[in-house]
N, C-alpha and C positions, 0 to 999 in steps of 0.2 A: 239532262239532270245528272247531277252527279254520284258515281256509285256509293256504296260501303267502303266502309276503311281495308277491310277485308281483301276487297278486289284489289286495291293499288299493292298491299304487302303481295299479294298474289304475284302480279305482275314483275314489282321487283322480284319476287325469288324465282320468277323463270328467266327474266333478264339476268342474275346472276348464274343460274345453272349455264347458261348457253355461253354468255361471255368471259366467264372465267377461265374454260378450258380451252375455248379457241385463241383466249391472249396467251396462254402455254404455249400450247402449240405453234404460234406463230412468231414466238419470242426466243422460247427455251427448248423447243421438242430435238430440231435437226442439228446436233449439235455435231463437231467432227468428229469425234471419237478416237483421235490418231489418223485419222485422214487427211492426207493433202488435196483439198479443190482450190478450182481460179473462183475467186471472190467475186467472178462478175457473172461467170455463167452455169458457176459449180463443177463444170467439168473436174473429171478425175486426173490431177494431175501426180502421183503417184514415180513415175519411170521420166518424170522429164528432169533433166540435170540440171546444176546449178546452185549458185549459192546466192546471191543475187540479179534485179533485175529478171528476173524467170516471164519466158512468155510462153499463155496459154495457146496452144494449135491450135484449138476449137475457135475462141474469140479476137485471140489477137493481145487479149491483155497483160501488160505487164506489172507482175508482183515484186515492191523491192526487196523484200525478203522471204523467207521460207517459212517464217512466221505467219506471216500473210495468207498462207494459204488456211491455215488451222484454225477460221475464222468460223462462229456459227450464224449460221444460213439463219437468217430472220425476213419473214412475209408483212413487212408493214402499212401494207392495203388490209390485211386483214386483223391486223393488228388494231388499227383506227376504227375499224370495223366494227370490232369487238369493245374499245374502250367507250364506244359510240351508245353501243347498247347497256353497257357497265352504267353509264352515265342516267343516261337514258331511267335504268331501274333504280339508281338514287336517287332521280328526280320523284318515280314513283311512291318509292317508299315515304319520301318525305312532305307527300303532298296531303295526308291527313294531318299532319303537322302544323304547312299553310295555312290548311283551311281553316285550323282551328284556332291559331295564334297569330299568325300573318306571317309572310318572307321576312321577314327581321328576326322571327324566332331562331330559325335555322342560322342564324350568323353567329362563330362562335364569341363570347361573354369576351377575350382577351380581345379581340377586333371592335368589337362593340364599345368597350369602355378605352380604345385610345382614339376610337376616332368621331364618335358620339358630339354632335353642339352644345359645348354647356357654356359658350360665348353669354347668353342670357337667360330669361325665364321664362321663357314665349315655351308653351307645350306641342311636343315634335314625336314623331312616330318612336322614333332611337331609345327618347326620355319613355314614350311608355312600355315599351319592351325591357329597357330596361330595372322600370320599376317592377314589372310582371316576376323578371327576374329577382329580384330582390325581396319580392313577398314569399317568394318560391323557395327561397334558399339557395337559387343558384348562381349564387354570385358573392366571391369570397370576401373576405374583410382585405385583403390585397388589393384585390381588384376595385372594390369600392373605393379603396384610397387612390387610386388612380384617376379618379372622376374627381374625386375631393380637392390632389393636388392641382389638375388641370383648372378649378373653378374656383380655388380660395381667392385668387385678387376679389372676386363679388362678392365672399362672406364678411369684408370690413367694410362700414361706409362711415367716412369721417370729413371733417375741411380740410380743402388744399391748401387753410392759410388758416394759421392759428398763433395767438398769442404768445412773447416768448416768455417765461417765465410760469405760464400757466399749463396742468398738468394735460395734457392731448387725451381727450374724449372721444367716442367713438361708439357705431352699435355695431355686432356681431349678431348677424341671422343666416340661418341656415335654407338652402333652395328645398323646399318641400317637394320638386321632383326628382333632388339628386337624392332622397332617401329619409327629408326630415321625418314624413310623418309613417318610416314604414314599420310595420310591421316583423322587419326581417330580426326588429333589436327581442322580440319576444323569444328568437331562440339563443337556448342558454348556452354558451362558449365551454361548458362544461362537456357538454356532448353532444351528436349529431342525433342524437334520440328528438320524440317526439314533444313540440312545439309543446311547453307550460301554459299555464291559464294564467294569463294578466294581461297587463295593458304596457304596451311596448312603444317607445318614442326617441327619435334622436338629437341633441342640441349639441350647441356648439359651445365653447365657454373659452375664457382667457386660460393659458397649462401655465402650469403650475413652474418654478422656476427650476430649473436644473443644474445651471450653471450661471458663471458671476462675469459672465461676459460684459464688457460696457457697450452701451448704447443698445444693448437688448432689454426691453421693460419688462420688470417682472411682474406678475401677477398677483391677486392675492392669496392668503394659503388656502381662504373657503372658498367653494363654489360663486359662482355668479348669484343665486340665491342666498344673501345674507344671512347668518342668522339669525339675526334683529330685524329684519325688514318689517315683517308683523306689526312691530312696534311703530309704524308712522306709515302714512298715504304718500307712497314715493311714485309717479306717476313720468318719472324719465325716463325715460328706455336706454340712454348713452352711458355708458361705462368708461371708469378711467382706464386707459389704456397703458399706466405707470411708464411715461416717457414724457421729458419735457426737453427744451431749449437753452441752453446758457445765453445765446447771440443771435441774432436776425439771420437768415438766409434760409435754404434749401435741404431740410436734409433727410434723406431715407429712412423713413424707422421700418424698426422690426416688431413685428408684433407674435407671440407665440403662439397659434391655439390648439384647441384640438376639438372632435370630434366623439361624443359620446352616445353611445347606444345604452340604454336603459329598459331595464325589465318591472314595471309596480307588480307586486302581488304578495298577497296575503302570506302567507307559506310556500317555500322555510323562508321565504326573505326577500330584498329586493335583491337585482343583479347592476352592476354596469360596467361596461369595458370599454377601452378607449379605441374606435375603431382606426383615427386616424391623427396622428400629429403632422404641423406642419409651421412655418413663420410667413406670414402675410408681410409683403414688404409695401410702401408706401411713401411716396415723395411731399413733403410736406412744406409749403414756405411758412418760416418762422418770422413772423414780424413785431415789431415796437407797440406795442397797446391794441386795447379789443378793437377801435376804432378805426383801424387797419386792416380789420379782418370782415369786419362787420359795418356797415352803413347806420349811421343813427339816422333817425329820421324825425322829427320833433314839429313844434309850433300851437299856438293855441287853438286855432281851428280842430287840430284832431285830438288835443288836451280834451276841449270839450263836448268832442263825440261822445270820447270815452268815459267820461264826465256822466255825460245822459245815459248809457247804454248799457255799462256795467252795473249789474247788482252782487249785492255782498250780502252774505246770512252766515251765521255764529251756528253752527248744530255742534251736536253733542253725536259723535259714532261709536257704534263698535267694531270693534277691528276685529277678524280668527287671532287666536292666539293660536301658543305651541297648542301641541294636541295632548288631550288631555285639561284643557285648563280652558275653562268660559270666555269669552269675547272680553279686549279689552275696553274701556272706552274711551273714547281717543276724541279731546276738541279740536274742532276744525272750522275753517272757514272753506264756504262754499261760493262758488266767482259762475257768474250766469252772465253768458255772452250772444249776443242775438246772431239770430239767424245767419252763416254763414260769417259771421264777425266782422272782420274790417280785410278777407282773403282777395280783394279785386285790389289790392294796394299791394301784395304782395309783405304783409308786414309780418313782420313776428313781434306777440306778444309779451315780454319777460320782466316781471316789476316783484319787490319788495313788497309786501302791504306790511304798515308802521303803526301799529295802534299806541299812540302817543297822548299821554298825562301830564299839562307843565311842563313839556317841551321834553318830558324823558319818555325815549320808546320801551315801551312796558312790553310788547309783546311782537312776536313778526308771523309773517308765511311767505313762501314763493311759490310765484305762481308760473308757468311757461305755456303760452297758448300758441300754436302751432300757426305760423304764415297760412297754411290748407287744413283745413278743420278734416279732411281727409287724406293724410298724406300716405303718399303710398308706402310699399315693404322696405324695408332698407331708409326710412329719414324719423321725424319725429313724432312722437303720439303721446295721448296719455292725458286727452279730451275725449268723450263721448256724447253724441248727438241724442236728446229725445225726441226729433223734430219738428220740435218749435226752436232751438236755441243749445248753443255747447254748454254742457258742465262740467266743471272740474272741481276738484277739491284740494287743500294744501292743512296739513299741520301747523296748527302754531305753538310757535315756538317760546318761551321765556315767562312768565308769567300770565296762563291765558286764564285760570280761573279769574285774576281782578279783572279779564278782558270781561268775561262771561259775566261778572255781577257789578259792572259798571251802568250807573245811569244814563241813560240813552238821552238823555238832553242837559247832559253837566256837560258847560260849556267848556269843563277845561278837556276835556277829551275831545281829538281830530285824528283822523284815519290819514294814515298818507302813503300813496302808491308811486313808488320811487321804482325809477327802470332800471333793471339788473342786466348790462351786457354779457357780463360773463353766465349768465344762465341762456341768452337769447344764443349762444357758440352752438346749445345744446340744439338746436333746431337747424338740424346738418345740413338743409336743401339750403337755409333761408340767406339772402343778401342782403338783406335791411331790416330793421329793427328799432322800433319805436322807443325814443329817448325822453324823457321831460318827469316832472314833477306835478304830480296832483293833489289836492288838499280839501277833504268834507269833512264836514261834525259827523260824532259817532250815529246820529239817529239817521245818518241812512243806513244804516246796518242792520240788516231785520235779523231776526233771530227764530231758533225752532224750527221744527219740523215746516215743510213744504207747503 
């Protein structure tokens, strides 16, 4: 069983008492002092003549200069010896260390973050030493960015083929074991004092522009959190990446981001500082229309799946506003998708819904239903499952109160769900994408609470 901490510091400090003086000693004690010896057997060569080539009587050896002899005599059998137990007692000292944190503790933070897997996001001994570290504070805003810039190609995920002319979309997510969700952002860059009380978190966001370089996209001036968001059920996760294409072909973009650590708390204030900038670069083919980038997929057979399957309902929400100010209420249409949806097809959902009066579109929403009603970190979301079936929700757009007090069986009203490609880009895994036109009377549109 294994001792107390006590014993092993023990141990090192008499490993140290013993091996430090005999590495003296056997390094640095016999030194010449103005003494002439033969460097092989020490003999005192003193009275033997010569300015070079000098050989010792005693051994035979010959020294090519007189310098040679003024050599200090070191014992390095016992010198190994010594470093042996040196060692030896650093292993001691460091094994309540071990035991407590594991061999990875001991490795120092600048070794650790250059040679650390951050190839993907599969969790590894390295990653949680490292995060240990970073809850701890010991691991600088430097060093952190060294893990950042070795891992940014995986904070962009967009298409390697995108339309030309249309703006290059994209999501930026942060690896939550390279530091998204630590902790470390709660201390304040103001000082190495004691850790504030809040809630501390780190994201990634498009930086902000610096210079008017071309072919680098700028970003916008606000945050990735709009300030209008509040105002409508935006349910994309992809952001413009302010880059597009003049002509078809191949081209590298630059994308700028950065990395921010954030402090919430009440008093005196929020914090945040940018722990890391950097540019994500990314090779892109630019091609002639969505239909180049993206697979339509159409025909009546799945016209009238989705025909049968899809339900539509009119609610009335309320949305958080700013703070300080009541909920807003916000009309919406709400899109109810069965069970796993139409995912063994591999399709992606993307359509206009057209609430139409006399042939004029009074009102719209879009809608984007995910190819995987599960998709994983890094592609599209912005459906959730109640386990019978997906929901999602979409704002409408244009005149939705005459949508809301329209007759459910005035025949001049039809609902029409027209497929949006350029929305279907946003579903960044997907390679096909349901194409076609469909057409009901308003009364299939229920309306009201659930």
């Amino acid at each position: 069983m294994p001792g107390p901490d006590w014993t092993y510091w023990l141990i090192a400090a008499a490993a140290l008492g013993a091996s430090l003086p005999a590495l003296a000693w056997s390094l640095a004690w016999d030194r010449a002092r103005g003494r002439e010896r033969c460097p092989s057997c020490w003999y005192d060569m003193g009275g033997v003549p010569g300015v070079c080539d000098i050989r010792c009587p005693e051994c035979g050896r010959v020294a090519a200069t007189r310098r040679a002899l003024a050599r200090t005599r070191r014992r390095p059998l016992v010198a190994a010896l010594a470093l042996a137990v040196l060692a030896a007692g650093g292993g001691a000292a460091l094994t309540p260390k071990v035991r407590r944190d594991g061999w990875l503790s001991i490795v120092p933070t600048e070794v650790l973050v250059r040679t650390m897997d951050v190839s993907d996001h599969r969790w590894t001994a390295a990653r949680g030493e490292f995060n240990r570290r970073l809850l701890n504070a010991g691991v600088s805003d430097r060093q952190w960015g060294i893990v950042l810039e070795r891992a940014a190609d995986r904070f962009l995920v967009t298409r390697d083929r995108w339309p030309v002319g249309a703006p290059l979309r994209g999501k930026l997510w942060l690896d939550s074991q390279l530091g998204a969700g630590s902790i470390r952002a709660m201390r304040s860059h103001k000082g190495p004092a004691a850790t504030p009380s809040g809630i501390g978190f780190t994201s990634i966001r498009l930086a902000r522009p610096r210079d008017g370089r071309p072919g680098v996209p700028h970003a916008r001036d606000a945050p990735v959190e709009a300030s209008d968001s509040w105002q409508r059920l935006e349910w994309d996760s992809t952001e413009d990446l302010g880059c597009t294409a003049p002509a078809p072909g191949v081209r590298v973009v630059e994308v700028p981001v950065e990395v921010v650590a954030h402090l919430i708390r009440p008093t005196p204030g929020n914090e945040e500082r940018v722990v890391w900038r950097g540019v994500i670069r990314r090779a892109v083919d630019f091609r002639s229309g969505v239909d180049a980038c993206i697979e339509p997929v159409g025909g009546a057979e799945l016209a009238q799946a989705i025909e049968r399957s899809l339900g539509l309902r009119l609610m009335e929400l309320g949305v958080p506003g700013p703070p300080g100010r009541p909920p807003e209420p916000v009309r919406a249409v709400e899109v109810t998708w069965p069970p796993g949806g139409f995912s063994t097809t591999r399709l992606t959902f993307a359509f206009r819904i057209e609430f139409v009066r006399s042939g004029v579109t009074i009102s719209t929403a879009r809608i984007l239903i995910a190819a995987d009603p599960n998709p994983p970190p890094g592609t599209s979301s912005g459906e959730f499952s109640d386990g019978r079936m997906i929901i999602t929700y979409a704002t409408l757009d244009g005149d939705a109160a005459a949508v809301f007090g329209a007759d459910p069986g005035d025949p001049e009203w039809v609902v029409r769900l027209r497929a949006d490609p350029e929305l279907a880009l946003r579903d960044l895994d997907s390679a096909r994408a349901w194409s076609g036109v469909i057409e009901f009377p308003l009364s299939r549109v229920r309306r009201g609470p659930r």
